[in-house]
C-alpha positions in Angstrom: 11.4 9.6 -8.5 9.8 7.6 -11.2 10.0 3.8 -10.2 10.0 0.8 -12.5 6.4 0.3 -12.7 5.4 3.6 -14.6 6.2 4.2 -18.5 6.9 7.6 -19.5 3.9 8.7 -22.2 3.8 12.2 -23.3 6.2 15.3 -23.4 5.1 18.5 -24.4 7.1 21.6 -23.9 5.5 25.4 -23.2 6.8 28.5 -24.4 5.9 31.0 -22.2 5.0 34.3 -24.3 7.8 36.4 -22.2 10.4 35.2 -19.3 8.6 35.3 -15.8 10.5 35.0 -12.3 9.7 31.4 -11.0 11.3 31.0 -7.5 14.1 33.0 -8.6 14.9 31.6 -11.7 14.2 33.2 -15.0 12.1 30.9 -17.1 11.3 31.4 -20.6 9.4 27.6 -21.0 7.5 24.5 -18.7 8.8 20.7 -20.0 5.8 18.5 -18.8 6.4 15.1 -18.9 3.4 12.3 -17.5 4.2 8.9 -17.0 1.2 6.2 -16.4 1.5 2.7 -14.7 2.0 -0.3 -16.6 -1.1 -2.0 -15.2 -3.2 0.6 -15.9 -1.7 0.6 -19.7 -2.4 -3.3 -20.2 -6.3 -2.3 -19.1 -6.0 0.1 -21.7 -4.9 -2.5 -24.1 -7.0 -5.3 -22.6 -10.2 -3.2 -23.4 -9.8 -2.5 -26.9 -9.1 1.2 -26.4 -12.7 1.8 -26.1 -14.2 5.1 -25.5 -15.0 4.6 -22.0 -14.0 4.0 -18.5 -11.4 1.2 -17.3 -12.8 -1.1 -15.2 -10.6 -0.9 -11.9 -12.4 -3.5 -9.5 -9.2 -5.9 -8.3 -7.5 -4.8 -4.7 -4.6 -4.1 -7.1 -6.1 -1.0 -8.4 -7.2 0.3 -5.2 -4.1 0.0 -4.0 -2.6 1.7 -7.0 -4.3 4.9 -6.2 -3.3 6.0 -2.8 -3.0 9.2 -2.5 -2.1 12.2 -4.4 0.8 14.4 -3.4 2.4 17.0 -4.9 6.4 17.1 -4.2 8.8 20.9 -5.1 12.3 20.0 -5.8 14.0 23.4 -6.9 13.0 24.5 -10.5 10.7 20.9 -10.5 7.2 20.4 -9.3 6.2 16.6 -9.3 2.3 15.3 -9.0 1.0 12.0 -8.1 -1.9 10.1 -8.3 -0.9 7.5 -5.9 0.6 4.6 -8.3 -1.3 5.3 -11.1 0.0 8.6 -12.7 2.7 11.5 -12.5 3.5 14.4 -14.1 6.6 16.4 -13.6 6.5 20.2 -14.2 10.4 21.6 -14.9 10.6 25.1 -15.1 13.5 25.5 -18.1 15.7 28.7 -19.4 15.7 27.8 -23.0 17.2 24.1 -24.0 18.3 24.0 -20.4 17.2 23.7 -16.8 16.6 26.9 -15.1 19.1 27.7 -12.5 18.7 30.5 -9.5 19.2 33.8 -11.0 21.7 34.7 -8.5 24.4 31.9 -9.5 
């Protein structure tokens, strides 16, 4: 789950170049969606959007990153880098999310 603090950021959707048998689901295409904390957004901001790294030194950040974990839900595979960023991985069958092929 997605709490309050993070802001969805990008979307991009995958065609795969022929169906494949994922779990057992047919999927034709991957939506990835990333989400990114707020605070690490407002360093973006704060630094001008300069070309190199974010200074993280507050116990707020280290905090922030705990640890990463990677979570399978069904046709959904969720990673996280502690606090700081997730990415969901949804396996789809066209417009819609894939279903078990025997249903």
């Amino acid at each position: 789950m997605i709490n309050n603090e993070m802001y969805y950021i990008l979307s991009r959707n995958i065609e795969l170049p022929r169906p494949l048998n994922f779990g057992g689901r047919i999927v034709t295409n991957f939506l990835v969606k990333n989400y990114l904390s707020n605070t690490v957004l407002d360093a973006i901001e704060e630094s001008g959007f300069k070309d190199e790294p974010i200074e993280g030194g507050s116990s707020e950040w280290g905090e922030m990153v705990g640890k990463t974990s990677v979570i399978r839900n069904g046709g959904a595979t969720e990673l996280s880098i502690g606090k700081i960023f997730k990415t969901k991985l949804i396996a789809m069958e066209g417009s819609k999310e894939a279903v078990p092929v025997d249903q």
